[in-house]
C-alpha positions in Angstrom: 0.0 0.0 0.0 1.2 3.3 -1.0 1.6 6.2 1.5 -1.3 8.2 2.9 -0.7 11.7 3.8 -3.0 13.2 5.8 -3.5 16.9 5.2 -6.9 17.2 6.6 -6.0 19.5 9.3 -4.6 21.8 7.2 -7.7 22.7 5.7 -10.2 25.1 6.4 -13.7 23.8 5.9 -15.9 26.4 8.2 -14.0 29.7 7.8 -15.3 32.3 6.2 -14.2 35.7 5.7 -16.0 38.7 6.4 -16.5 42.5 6.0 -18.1 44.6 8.4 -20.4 47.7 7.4 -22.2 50.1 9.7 -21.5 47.2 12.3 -23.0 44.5 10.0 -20.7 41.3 9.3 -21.2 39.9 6.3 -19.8 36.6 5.3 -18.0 36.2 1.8 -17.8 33.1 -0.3 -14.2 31.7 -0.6 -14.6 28.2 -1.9 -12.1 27.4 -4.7 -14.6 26.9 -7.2 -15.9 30.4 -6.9 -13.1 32.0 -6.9 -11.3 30.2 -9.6 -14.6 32.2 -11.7 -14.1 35.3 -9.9 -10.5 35.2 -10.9 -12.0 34.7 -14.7 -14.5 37.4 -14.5 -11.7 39.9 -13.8 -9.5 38.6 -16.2 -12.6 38.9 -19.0 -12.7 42.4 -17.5 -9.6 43.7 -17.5 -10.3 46.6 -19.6 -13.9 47.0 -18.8 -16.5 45.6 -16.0 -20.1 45.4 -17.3 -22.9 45.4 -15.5 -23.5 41.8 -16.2 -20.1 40.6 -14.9 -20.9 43.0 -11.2 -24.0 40.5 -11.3 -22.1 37.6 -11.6 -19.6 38.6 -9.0 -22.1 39.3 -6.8 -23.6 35.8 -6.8 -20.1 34.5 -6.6 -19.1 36.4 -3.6 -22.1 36.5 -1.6 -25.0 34.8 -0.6 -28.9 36.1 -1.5 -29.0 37.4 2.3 -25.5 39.5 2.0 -26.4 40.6 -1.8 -29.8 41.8 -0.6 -28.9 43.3 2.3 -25.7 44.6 0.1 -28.5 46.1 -1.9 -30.7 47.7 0.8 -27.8 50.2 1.4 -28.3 51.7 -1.5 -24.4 52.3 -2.0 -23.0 54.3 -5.5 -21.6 52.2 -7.9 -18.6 53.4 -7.2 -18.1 52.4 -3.4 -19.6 48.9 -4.7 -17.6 48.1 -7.1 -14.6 49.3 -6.2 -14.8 49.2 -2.0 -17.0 46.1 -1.7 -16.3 44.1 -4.5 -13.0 44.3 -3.8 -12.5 44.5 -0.2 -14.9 41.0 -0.6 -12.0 39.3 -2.6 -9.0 40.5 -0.7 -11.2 39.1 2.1 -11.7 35.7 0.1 -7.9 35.2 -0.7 -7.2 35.4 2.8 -5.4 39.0 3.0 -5.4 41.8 5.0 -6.1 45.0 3.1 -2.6 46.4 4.2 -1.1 43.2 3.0 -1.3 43.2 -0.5 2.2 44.3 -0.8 3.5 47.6 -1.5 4.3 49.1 -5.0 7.3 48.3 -6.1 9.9 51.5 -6.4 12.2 51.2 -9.8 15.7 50.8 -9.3 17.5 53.8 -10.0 21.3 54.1 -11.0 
C-alpha cells in the first residue's frame, strides 16, 4: 500500500471571511470553485466591468441574504464596485487590506 498523507487538518472547511459595514458582518464566499470564476470574470474584465459581470460577481461572492442586504444600502456604484467588491476578494484570498504588498519602487542608477 502506498503512503497516505494526511492533510486534513490543514484545511479550512468552516472559515469564512467577512466584511463589516455600519457594524453588520457579512460573510463572503471563498470556496475554490468560486473563486477560480471570480478570478476569470476579472480577467474577462480587465479593460472594462459590465454590469452583467458586477452580477455575476455578486452571486459569486455572496449569498442572497448579503447581496440583498448589500443592496438595501443603496451604496453608488462606485463604493460597490470598487470598496465592496474588492474588499470582498482581498477578504476571500485570505489577506489583509494592508497586505497586498507595496508598490514596487524602480531601481535607479
Amino acid at each position: 500500500m502506498s503512503k497516505i498523507i494526511d492533510i486534513t487538518d490543514k484545511l479550512s472547511f468552516e472559515e469564512k471571511p467577512c466584511i463589516q459595514i455600519k457594524g453588520t458582518v457579512i460573510p463572503v464566499n471563498n470556496d475554490a470553485a468560486s473563486m477560480l470564476k471570480v478570478m476569470a470574470i476579472m480577467e474577462e474584465s480587465a479593460k472594462h466591468m459590465t454590469t452583467e459581470n458586477i452580477k455575476r460577481l455578486e452571486g459569486l461572492l455572496f449569498d442572497e441574504e448579503a447581496a440583498a442586504l448589500l443592496r438595501s444600502l443603496k451604496l453608488t456604484i462606485s463604493d460597490y464596485v470598487q470598496t465592496i467588491m474588492q474588499t470582498a476578494m482581498v477578504a476571500a484570498n485570505h489577506f489583509e487590506e494592508d497586505e497586498q504588498g507595496e508598490e514596487a519602487t524602480p531601481a535607479t542608477t
